[in-house]
N, C-alpha and C positions, 0 to 999 in steps of 0.2 A: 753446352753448345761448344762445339770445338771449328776453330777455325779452319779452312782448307792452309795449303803451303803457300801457296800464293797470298791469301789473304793476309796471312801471319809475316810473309815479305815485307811486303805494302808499309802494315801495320809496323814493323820494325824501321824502314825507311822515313816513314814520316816522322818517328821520335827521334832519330836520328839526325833529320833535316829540323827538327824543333831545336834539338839541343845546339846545334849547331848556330842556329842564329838566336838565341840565349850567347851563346860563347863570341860571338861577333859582335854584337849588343855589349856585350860587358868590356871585352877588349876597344871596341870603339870609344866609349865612357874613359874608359881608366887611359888609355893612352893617347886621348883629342892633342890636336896642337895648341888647342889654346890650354888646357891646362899645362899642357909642356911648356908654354911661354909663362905662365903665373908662374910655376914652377922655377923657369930660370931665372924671370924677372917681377917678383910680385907685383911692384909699384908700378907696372906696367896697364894695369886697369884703373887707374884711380883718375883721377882729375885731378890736373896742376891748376892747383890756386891761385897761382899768379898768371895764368894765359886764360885760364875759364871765364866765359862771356855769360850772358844774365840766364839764359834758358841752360846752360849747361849745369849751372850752379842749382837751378831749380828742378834739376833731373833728380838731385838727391833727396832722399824722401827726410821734410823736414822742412826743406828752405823752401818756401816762395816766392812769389814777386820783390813783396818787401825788404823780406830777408836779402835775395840776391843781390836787388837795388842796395842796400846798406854794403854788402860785401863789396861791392865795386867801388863803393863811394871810397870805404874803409883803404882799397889799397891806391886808389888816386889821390889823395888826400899824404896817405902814410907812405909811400914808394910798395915796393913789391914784398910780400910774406916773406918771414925770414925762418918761421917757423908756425906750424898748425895752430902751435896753442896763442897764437893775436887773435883767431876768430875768439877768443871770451873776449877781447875787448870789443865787441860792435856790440848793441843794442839790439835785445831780443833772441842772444846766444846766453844759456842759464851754460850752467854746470851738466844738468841733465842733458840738456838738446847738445853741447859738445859731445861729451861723450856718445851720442847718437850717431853723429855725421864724419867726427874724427880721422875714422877709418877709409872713408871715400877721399878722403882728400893726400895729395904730398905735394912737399914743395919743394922745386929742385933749384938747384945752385945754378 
């Protein structure tokens, strides 16, 4: 079955309009402004542990109610994070579960 000229146009325009939004598709991904902002500023999506209220702290998969309730107690009680690694001292933060949530968190000066 051979196609007419026209058809075989057509047929080449559409792959061509495919490829093209494949290529705007990919360039959109790889050059988002928010990855340009991780980029320039990692620490820039995390949650400061010393400004984080109860449901923000429970956004991170891991903390709860309780958990957050403890993390607030923990920096009213103790003044503000001096660094990540005080969350082992609150009750109900293992070794494991730090290492879990670690990463969401920064604490800035």
């Amino acid at each position: 079955m051979m196609f007419t000229r026209q058809e075989r146009q057509v047929v080449l325009f559409l792959a061509a309009l495919a490829l093209l939004g494949v290529a705007a598709d990919f360039a959109a991904k790889k050059f988002s402004s928010v990855k340009a902002i991780q980029f320039l500023e990692p620490d820039i999506t995390k949650i400061e542990l010393n400004s984080a209220d109860r449901d923000l702290l429970m956004s991170v998969p891991g903390i709860g109610q309780k958990l957050g309730q403890r993390i607030l107690e923990y920096r009213t009680q103790n003044g503000a994070f001096k660094e990540i690694e005080e969350l082992k001292k609150i009750k109900g933060i293992t070794d494991y579960r730090f290492r879990k949530i670690k990463n969401f968190f920064v604490v800035r000066e």
